[in-house]
C-alpha positions in Angstrom: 22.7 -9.1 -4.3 24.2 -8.2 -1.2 24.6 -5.1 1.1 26.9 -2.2 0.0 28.1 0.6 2.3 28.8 3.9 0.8 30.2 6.4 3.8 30.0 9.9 2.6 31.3 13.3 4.3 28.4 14.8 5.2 24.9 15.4 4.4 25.4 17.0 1.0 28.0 14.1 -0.2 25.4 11.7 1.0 22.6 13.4 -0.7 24.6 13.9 -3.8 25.5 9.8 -3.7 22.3 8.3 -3.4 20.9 10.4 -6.2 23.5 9.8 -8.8 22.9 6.1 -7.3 19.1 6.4 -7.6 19.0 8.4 -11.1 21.2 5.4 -12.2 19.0 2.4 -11.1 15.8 4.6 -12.5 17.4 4.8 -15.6 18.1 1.1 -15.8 14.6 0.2 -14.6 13.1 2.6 -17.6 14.9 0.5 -19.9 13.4 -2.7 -18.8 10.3 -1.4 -18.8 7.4 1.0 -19.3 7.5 2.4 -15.9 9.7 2.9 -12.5 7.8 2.7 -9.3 9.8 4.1 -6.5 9.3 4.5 -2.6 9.6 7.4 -1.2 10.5 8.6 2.7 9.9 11.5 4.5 11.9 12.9 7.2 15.4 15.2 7.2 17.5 12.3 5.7 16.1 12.6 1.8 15.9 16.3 1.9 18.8 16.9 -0.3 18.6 13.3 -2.7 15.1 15.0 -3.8 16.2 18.2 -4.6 19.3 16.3 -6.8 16.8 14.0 -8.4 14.7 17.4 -8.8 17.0 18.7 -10.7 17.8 15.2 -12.9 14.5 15.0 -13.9 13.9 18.8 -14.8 17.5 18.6 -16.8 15.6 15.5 -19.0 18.1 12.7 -17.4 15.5 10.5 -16.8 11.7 10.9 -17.7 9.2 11.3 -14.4 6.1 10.8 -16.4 7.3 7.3 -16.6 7.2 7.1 -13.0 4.9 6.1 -9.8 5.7 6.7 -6.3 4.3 5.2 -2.9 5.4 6.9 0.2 5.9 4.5 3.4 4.0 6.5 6.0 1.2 8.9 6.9 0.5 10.7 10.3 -3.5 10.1 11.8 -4.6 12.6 14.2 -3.1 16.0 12.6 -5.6 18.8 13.2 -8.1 19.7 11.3 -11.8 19.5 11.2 -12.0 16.9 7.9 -9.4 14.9 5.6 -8.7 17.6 3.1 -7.6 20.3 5.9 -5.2 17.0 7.1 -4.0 16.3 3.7 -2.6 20.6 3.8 -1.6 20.1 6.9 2.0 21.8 7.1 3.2 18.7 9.1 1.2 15.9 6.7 3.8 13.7 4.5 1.8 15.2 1.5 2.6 17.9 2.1 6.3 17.3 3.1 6.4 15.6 -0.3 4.8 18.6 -2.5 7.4 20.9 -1.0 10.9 19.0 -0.6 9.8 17.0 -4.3 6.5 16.6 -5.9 6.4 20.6 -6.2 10.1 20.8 -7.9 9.5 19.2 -10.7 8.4 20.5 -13.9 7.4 17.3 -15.5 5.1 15.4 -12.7 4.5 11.8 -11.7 1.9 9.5 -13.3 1.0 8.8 -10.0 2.1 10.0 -6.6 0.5 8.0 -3.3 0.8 8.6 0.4 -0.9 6.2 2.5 -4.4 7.5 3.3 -4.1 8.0 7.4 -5.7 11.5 6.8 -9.3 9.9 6.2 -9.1 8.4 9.9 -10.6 10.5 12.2 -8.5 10.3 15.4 -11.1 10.7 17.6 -13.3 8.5 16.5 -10.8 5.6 16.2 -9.8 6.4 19.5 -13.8 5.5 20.7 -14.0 2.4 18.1 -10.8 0.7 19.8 -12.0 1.4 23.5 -15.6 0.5 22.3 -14.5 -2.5 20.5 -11.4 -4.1 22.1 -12.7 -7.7 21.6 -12.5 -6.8 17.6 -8.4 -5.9 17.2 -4.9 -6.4 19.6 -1.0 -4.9 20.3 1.3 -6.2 18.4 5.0 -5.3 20.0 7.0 -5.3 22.7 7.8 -1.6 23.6 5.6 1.9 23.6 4.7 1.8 20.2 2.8 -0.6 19.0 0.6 -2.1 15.7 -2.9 -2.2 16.3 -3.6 -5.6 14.2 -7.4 -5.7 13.4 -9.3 -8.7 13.2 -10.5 -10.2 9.9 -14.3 -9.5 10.4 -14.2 -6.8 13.0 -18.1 -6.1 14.8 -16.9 -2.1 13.9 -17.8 -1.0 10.5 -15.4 1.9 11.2 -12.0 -0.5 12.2 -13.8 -2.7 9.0 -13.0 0.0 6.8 -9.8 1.2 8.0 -8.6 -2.8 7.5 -9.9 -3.3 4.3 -9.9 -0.1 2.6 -7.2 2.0 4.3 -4.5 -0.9 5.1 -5.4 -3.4 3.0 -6.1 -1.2 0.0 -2.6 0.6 -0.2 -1.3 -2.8 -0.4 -3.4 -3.7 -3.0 -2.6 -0.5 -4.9 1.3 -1.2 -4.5 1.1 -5.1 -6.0 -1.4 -3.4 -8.5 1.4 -1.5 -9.6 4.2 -4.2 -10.2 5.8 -3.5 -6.7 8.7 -1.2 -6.3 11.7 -1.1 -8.3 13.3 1.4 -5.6 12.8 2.2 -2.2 14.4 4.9 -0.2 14.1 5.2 3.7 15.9 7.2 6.6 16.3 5.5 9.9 14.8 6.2 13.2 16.8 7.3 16.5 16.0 3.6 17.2 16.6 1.7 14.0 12.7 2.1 13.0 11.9 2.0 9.3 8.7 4.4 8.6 6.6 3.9 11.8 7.6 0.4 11.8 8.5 1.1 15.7 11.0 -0.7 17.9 9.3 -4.1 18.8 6.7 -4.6 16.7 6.8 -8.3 15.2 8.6 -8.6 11.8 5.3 -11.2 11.1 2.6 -9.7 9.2 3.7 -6.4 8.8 2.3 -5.0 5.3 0.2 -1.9 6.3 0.0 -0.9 9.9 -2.2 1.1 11.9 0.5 1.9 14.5 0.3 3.6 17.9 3.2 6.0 18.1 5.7 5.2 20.6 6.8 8.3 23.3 10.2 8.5 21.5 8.9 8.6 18.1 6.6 11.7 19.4 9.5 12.8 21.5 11.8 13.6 18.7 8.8 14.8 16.5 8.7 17.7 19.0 12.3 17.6 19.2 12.8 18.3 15.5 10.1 21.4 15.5 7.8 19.7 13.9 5.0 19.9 16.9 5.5 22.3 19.6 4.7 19.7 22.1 3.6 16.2 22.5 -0.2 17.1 23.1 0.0 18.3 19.8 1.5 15.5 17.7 -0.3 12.6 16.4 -0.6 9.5 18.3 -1.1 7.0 15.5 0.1 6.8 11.9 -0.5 4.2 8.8 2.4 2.8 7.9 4.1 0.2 5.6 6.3 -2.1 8.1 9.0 -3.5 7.3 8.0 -6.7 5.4 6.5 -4.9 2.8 9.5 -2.4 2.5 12.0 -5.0 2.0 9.8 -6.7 -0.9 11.4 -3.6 -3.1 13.9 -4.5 -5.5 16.6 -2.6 -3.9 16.5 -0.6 -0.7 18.5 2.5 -0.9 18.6 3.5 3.4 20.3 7.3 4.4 21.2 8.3 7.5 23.7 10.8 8.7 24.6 12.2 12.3 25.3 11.4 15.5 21.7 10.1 16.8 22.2 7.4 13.9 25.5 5.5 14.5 23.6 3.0 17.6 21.3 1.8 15.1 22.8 1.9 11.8 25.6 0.1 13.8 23.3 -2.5 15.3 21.5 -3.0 11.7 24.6 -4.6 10.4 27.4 -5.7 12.9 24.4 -7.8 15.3 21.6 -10.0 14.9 18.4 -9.5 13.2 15.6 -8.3 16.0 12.3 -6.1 15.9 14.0 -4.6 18.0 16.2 -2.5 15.4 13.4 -3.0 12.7 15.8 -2.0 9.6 18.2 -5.2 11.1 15.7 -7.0 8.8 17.7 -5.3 6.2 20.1 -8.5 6.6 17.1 -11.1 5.7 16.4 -9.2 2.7 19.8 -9.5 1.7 20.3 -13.3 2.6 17.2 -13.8 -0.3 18.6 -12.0 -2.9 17.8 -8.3 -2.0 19.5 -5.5 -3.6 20.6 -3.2 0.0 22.5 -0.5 -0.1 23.5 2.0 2.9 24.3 5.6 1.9 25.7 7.1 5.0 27.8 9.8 6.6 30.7 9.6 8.2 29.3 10.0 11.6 26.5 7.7 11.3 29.0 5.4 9.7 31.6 5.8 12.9 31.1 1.9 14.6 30.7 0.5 11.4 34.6 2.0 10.1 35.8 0.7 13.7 34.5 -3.0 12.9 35.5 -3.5 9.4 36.7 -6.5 9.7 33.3 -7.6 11.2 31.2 -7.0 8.8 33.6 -8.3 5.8 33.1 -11.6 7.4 29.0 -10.8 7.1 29.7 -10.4 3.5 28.9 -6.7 3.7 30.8 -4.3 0.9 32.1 -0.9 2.5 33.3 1.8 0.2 34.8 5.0 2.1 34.1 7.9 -0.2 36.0 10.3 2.3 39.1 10.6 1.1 37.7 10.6 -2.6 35.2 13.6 -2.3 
């Protein structure tokens, strides 16, 4: 299907966009079938497309209890002395998703799922690995890494979190059909969820991924932790070769920390090096992509129009229009 480029204004026109775009393809989906499953993203980016799509659903445009949701990402390590104080956390994804969405709509979700990174104990997974280092290995080039676990680990613990934890959100997404739609932001350095910067496109479903310094960096940056010592130092995560198994892949991103890598995903080569470049090998089979961007983030991508014509790539400057 391509890759269309939508530049926006700023964050609102963005927001306002991808949910008209959004409401539209669940709307379509709905009439194809009993139910739409979408993926959902955390982060500053979808902020204002949930509380559109909020307000779509609670005006009866389309009907949520016809619809499932998987979220790409959970933190492991937030504090708290067991998985239902984790789960509350004010920094968990669940929680980010029963205030900015879940909790907005009158009419809920058949399902709502957030990978299960709050049942891992941090502490203990920390002993199991340094216990167990002949039983899992790195995967990636930079500071934050996967932590690929062997088929028949000696630990029980890294056993379960493989085949019950990883293994069994996977399971639970082909269960449900796969997703019709998934949204994502984009990291300061092109990562998709916590598919981080260098970790090998190759067998990545569900990861158990060690944070890299940046991603923690601009977690405290953002006023999420007050300082590193705080922040998680692992998270499960879907990488990117299960998020661009979704029908179409709806990708915000707005600002100035965005224009390197939104640039990079389109105008150069494919590399885990800019994890959402895979965005272009998605396309290339058939994928449904579609960037819905500001005009900052958008700024190298307007200068090298010409570029990314000859990549086949559809840009449409909503700008002048809004």
């Amino acid at each position: 299907m391509g890759i269309t480029v939508f530049v926006t204004s700023d964050f609102d026109h963005m927001s306002e966009i991808a949910a008209a775009i959004v409401t539209k393809k669940i709307l379509e989906t709905l009439g194809k079938k009993k139910e739409a499953v979408l993926g959902l993203a955390t982060g500053n980016s979808p902020t204002g497309l949930y509380k559109h799509l909020a307000r779509a659903a609670n005006d009866e445009r389309f009907d949520a209890g016809r619809i499932r949701s998987f979220n790409l990402d959970e933190y492991v390590g937030l504090p708290g002395d067991n998985a239902q104080q984790r789960v509350v956390h004010p920094e968990s994804y669940a929680y980010f998703m029963i205030q900015e969405f879940f909790g907005l709509l009158r009419n809920k979700f058949i399902e709502t799922s957030v990978p299960w990174g709050s049942l891992i104990d941090q502490k203990r997974l920390i002993r199991e690995l340094k216990e167990n280092k002949k039983d899992w290995a790195f995967r990636g080039t930079d500071a934050g890494k996967s932590i690929a676990i062997r088929a028949n680990p000696a630990s029980t613990y890294l056993s379960w979190i493989r085949k019950d934890i990883l293994d069994g959100y996977r399971r639970k997404i082909k269960a449900a059909g796969g997703i019709d739609l998934q949204i994502i932001g984009v990291g300061g350095r092109g990562h998709v969820a916590f598919h981080e910067s260098g970790i090998p496109f190759k067998g990545s479903s569900v990861m158990l991924v060690k944070l890299d310094d940046n991603t923690i960096a601009n977690a405290v940056k953002d006023g999420h932790f007050p300082t590193a010592g705080d922040s998680p130092n692992y998270a499960v995560s879907m990488g990117a070769e299960l998020v661009y198994q979704a029908k179409t892949v709806l990708l915000l991103a707005n600002g100035e920390r965005k224009v390197a890598s939104v640039a990079q995903s389109l105008l150069g080569g494919v590399t885990p090096e800019i994890p959402i470049s895979y965005g272009q090998i998605y396309a290339e089979k058939g994928g449904n992509l579609i960037y819905v961007i500001d005009r900052i983030a958008a700024k190298e991508l307007l200068a090298n129009q010409k570029q990314l014509k000859s990549k086949g790539v559809v840009l449409k400057n909503l700008v002048n229009n809004s």
